[in-house]
N, C-alpha and C positions, 0 to 999 in steps of 0.2 A: 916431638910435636912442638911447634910455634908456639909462644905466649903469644897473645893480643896484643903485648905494647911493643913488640919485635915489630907485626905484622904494620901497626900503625907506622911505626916508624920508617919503616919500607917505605909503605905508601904516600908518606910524606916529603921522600926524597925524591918523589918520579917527579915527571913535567904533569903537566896539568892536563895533557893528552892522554898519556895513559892513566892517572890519577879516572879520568872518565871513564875508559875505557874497562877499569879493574870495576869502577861503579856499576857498571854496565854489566859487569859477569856477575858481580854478586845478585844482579836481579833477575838474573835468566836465573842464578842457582835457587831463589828464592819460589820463584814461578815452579820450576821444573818440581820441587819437592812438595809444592803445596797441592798434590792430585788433581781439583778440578781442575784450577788454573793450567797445569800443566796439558788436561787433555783439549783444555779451550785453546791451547797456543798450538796444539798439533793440528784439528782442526783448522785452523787460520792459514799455516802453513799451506795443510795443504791445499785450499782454497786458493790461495798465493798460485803454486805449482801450477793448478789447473788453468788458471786464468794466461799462465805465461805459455802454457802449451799452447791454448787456444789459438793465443794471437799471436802467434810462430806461425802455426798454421793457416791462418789467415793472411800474415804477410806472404808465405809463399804463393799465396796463390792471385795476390795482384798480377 
């Protein structure tokens, strides 16, 4: 298993692109495990999903 000051130390050697992008995952992991939040982002998604269907289907039919 990692220590913390390994894991820091990693992350202090990326670029500052991924440096965001590791940010970026710790908060999905963060979301994902905190139950509601996690069913409110599935929710969302799928709201997302729907809306791209939609308007797929409405461009085909210009």
């Amino acid at each position: 298993m990692y220590e913390i000051n390994k894991i820091i130390d990693q992350i202090r050697q990326m670029p500052d692109s991924l440096v965001q992008e590791v940010s970026d995952f710790i908060d999905f992991l963060l979301i994902k495990h905190s139950g509601n939040q996690w069913e409110l982002w599935l929710e969302f998604k799928e709201s997302l999903d729907i809306e791209e269907y939609d308007f797929s289907a409405y461009l085909s039919n210009l």
